[in-house]
C-alpha positions in Angstrom: -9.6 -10.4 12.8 -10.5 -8.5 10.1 -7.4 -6.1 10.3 -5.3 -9.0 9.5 -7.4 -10.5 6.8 -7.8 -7.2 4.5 -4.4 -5.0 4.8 -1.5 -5.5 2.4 1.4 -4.1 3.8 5.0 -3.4 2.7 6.0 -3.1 6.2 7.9 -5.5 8.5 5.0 -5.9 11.3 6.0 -6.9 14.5 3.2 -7.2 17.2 3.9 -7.4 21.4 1.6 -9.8 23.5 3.5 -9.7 26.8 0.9 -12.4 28.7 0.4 -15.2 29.0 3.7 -15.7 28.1 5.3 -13.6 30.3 7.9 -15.1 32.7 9.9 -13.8 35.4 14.1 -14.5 35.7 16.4 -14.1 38.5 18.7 -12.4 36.8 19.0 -10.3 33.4 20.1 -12.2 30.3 23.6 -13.2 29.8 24.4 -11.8 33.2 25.0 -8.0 31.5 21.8 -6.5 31.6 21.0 -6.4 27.8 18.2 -7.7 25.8 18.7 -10.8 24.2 16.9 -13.3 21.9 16.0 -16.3 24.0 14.1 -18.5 21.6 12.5 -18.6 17.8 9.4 -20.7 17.2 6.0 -20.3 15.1 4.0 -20.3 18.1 2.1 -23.3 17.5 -1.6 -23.8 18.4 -0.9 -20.1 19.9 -1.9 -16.7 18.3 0.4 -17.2 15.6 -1.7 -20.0 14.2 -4.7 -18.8 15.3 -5.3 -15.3 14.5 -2.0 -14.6 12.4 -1.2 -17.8 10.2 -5.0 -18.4 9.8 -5.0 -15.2 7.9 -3.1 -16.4 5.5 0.5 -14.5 7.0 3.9 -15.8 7.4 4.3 -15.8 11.4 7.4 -16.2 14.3 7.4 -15.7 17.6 10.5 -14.3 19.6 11.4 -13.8 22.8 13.2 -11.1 24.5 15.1 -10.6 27.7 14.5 -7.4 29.8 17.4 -5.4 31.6 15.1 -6.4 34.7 14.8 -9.7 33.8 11.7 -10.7 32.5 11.1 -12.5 29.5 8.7 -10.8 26.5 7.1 -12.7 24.0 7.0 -11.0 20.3 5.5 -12.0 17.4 6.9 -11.0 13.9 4.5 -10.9 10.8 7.7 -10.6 8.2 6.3 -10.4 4.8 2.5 -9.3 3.7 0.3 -12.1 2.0 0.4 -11.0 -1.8 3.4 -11.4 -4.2 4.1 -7.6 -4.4 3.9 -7.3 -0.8 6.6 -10.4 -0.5 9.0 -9.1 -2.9 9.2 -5.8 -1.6 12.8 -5.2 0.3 14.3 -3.2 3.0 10.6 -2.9 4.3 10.8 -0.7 7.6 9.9 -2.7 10.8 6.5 -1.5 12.3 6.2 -2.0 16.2 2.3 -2.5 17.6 2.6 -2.2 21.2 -1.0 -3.4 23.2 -3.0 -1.5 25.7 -3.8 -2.4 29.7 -5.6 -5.8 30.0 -2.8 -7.7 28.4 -0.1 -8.8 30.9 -0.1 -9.0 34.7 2.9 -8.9 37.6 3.9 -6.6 40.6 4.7 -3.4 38.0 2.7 -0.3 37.4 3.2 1.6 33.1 6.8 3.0 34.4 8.3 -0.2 34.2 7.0 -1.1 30.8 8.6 2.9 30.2 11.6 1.9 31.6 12.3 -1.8 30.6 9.9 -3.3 28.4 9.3 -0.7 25.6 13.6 0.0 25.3 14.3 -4.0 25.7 11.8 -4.6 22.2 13.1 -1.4 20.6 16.9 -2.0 20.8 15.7 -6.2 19.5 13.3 -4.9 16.7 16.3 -2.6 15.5 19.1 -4.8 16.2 17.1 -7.6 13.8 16.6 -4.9 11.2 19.0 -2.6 11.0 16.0 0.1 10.6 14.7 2.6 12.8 10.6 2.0 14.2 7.4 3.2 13.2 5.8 2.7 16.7 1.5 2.2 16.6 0.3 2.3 19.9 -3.7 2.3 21.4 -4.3 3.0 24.8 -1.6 2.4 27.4 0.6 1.9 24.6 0.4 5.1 23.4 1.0 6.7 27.1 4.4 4.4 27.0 5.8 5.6 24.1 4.8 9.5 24.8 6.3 9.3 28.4 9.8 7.6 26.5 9.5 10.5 24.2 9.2 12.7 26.7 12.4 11.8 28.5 14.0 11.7 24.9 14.6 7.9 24.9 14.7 5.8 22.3 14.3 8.5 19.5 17.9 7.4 17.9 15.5 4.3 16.8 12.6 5.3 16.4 11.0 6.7 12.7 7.5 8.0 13.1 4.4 7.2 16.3 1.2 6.8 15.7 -1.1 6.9 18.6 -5.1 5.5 18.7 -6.9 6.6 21.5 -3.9 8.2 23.0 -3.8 8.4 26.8 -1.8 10.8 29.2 -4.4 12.7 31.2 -7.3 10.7 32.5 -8.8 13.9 34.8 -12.3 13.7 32.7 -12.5 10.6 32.0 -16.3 9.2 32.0 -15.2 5.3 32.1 -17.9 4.0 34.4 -15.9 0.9 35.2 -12.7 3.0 35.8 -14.4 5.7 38.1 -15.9 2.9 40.1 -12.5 1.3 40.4 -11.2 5.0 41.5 -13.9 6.5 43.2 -13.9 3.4 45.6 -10.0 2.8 46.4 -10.7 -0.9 45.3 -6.9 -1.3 43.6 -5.7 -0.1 46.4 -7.8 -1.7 49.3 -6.9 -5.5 47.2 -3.3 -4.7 47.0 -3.2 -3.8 50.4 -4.7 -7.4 51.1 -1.6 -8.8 48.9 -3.4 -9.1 45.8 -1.2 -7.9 42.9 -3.2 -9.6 39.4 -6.2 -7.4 38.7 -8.4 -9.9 36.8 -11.6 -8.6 34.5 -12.7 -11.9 34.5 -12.3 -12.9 38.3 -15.3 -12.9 41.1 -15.1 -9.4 42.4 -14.8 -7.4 38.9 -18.0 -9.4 37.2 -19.8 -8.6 41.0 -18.4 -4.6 40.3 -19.8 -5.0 36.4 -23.1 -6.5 37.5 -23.6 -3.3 39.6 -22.6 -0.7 37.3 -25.0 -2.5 34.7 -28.4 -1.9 37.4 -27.5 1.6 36.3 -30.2 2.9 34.5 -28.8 4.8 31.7 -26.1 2.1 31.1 -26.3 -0.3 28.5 -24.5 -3.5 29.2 -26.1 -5.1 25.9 -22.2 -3.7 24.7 -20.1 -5.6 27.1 -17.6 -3.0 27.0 -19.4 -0.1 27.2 -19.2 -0.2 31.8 -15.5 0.3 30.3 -14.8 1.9 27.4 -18.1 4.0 26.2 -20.6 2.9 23.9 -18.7 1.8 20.7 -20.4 2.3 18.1 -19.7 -0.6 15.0 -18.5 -3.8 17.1 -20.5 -7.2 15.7 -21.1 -10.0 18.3 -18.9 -12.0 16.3 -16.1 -9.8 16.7 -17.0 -10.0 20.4 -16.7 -13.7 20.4 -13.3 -13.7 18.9 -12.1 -10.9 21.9 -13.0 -13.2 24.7 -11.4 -16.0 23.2 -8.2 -14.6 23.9 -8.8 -11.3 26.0 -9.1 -9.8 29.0 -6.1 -10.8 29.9 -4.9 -9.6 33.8 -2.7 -6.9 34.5 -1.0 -5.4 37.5 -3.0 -4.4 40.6 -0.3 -1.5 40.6 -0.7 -0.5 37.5 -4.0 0.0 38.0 -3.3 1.6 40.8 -1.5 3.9 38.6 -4.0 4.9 36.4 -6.1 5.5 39.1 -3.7 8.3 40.4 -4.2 9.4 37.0 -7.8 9.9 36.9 -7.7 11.2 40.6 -5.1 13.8 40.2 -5.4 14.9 36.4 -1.6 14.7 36.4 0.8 12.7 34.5 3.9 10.9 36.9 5.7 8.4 37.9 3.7 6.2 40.2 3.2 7.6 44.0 4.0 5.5 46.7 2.0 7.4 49.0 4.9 7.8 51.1 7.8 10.4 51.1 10.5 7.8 52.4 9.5 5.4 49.5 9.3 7.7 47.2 13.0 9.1 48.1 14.2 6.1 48.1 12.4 5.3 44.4 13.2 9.0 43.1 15.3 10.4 45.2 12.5 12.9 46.0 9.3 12.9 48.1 7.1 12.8 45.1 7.2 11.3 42.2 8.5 13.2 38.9 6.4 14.3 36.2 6.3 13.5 32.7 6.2 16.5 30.5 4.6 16.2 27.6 5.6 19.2 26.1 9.0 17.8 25.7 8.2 15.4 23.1 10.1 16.5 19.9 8.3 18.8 17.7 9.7 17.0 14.2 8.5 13.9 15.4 6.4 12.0 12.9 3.3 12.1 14.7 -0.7 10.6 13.8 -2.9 11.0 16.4 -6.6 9.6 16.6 -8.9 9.9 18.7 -12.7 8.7 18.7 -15.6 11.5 20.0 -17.6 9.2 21.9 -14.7 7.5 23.6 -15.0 7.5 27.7 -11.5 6.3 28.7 -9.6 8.5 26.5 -12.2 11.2 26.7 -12.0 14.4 23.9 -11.3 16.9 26.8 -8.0 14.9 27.9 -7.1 14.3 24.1 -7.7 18.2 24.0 -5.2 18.9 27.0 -2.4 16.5 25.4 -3.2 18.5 22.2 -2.5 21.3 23.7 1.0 20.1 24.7 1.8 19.7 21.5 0.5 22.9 19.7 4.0 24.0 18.8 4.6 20.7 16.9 5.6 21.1 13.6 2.3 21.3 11.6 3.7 19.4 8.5 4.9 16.4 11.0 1.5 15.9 12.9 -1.8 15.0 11.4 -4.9 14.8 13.8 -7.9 12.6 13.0 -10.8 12.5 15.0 -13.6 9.9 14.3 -16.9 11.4 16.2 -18.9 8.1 16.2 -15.9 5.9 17.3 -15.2 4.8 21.0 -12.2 2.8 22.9 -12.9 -0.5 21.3 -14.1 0.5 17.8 -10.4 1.4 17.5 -9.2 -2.9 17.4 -12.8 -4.1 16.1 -15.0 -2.0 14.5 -16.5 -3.4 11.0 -15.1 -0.4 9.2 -11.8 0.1 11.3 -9.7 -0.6 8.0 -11.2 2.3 6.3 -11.5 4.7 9.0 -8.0 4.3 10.8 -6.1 1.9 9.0 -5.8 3.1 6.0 -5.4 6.5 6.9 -2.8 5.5 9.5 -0.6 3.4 6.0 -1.3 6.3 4.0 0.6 8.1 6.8 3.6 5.9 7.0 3.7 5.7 3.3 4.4 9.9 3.0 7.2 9.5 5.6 11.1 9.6 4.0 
């Protein structure tokens, strides 16, 4: 990936790909609830060799222990390619946490708030000694902005930087996520005891091949039924994304984001059932996260593509808005007009228009 191949980094980068090797335990690590290294390999024949090590980068793969009990798999980029980049010391760890089509089980995002996210944290900081920058697209952004909100894990984390940030979903013009929505088809499969939601499985290609007979879509751009037309993504590129993507994800989840879209609000996930949600919360509906209670000194860079359709400008607007009293010297905004949800990982020119600009960021930080 082009990403890979072109940036020189004095950074410690440390990359999450919780599926397919994601496994479930009966019980927490070590019996007391605390993350915990399992195993150190390079990942052979695996991403590490194939998209990291292939790059010319050092690569390892770790594997930590949720406080629930699932297993996360984490690979560690430890030292840039060039001599400068090698020698450098005490370089601060850089966590990239994935978006929604990359891991699959019975959870919806406030697990992944609640278990996942803290479990890596407390590792990548415990390996270190450093406090995080956190870079986040997509759901990963909405994990680390709901954490924030509920002022965890800020005693380890340094800066966030969130691509294509997500929290409201209300105007979203996804056509393959309004479908989904519009249609209760999450919900009406989960109900049937189907819990993987599978981009790649019978009844999602049947759902793409009808959103494609609509006229004014253009399916020529495979992810456009999902993400809006992206504007600089070669075929090539595309070949290298299905070779290891989509990956499934929770039928709840998705149920999740659904709520999301339906209700323009950001909470917990609804049960759709005031005894559940009791016993869950402790209330009949499901708390809110407030994004207004993200720290204002908080390191923040924000970017966000114009012609984007899952993380549309008018929701990016509305979580903008939550964060107008954010200290203006500890937020920069970038908006790219031309760029969509996918541009953002593949685009030709993604190292010039977000990548460096996101390093130049990190590099101004104390």
């Amino acid at each position: 990936m082009k990403p890979l191949n072109t940036i020189s980094l004095n950074y410690t980068i440390l990359l999450i790909f919780c599926a397919p090797n994601l496994f479930c335990l009966k019980a927490p690590a070590n019996g007391t609830g605390e993350a915990a290294l399992v195993a150190q390999s390079s990942d052979r024949g695996g991403t590490c060799k194939s998209m990291v090590e292939s790059n010319g980068y050092d690569c390892e793969e770790h594997w930590v222990i949720t406080k629930d009990g699932y297993v996360l798999n984490v690979l560690r980029i430890p030292l840039g390619r060039f001599v400068g980049c090698r020698k450098a010391r005490n370089r601060p760890p850089v966590l990239l946490q994935h978006g929604m089509l990359l891991a699959y089980w019975n959870w919806s995002w406030d697990e992944l708030v609640a278990y996942d996210l803290p479990a890596t944290f407390q590792y990548v900081y415990n390996q270190t000694g450093q406090k995080l920058h956190f870079v986040g697209h997509s759901q990963g952004t909405l994990m680390v902005m709901a954490a924030m909100s509920r002022d965890q894990l800020l005693n380890m984390l340094r800066s966030a930087a969130l691509l294509c940030p997500i929290a409201y979903l209300r105007h979203t013009t996804s056509l393959l996520s309004r479908f989904i929505t519009d249609n209760f088809i999450a919900e009406a499969l989960h109900s049937l005891g189907l819990y993987k939601f599978d981009l790649n499985d019978l009844i999602t290609m049947r759902t793409l091949k009808i959103i494609c007979r609509i006229p004014s879509v253009d399916c020529s751009n495979m992810f456009t039924p999902y993400t809006g037309q992206n504007c600089c993504i070669k075929r090539s590129k595309t070949e290298i994304f299905l070779d290891h993507q989509p990956q499934p994800t929770a039928m709840k989840n998705v149920i999740h984001m659904c709520q999301m879209v339906r209700r323009g609000t950001l909470t917990m996930y609804d049960y759709n059932d005031c005894d559940e949600n009791i016993k869950h919360y402790g209330q009949p509906t499901p708390p809110a996260y407030n994004m207004t209670c993200i720290p204002n000194d908080l390191p923040i860079f924000l970017s966000y593509g114009g012609a984007d359709a899952l993380s549309d400008v008018n929701d990016v607007k509305l979580l903008l808005d939550c964060l107008r009293h954010h200290d203006p010297g500890k937020i920069v905004v970038q908006c790219i007009e031309s760029y969509a949800h996918a541009d953002y990982l593949m685009a030709e020119k993604a190292k010039e228009d977000v990548y460096d600009p996101l390093i130049a960021f990190l590099n101004k930080l104390p």
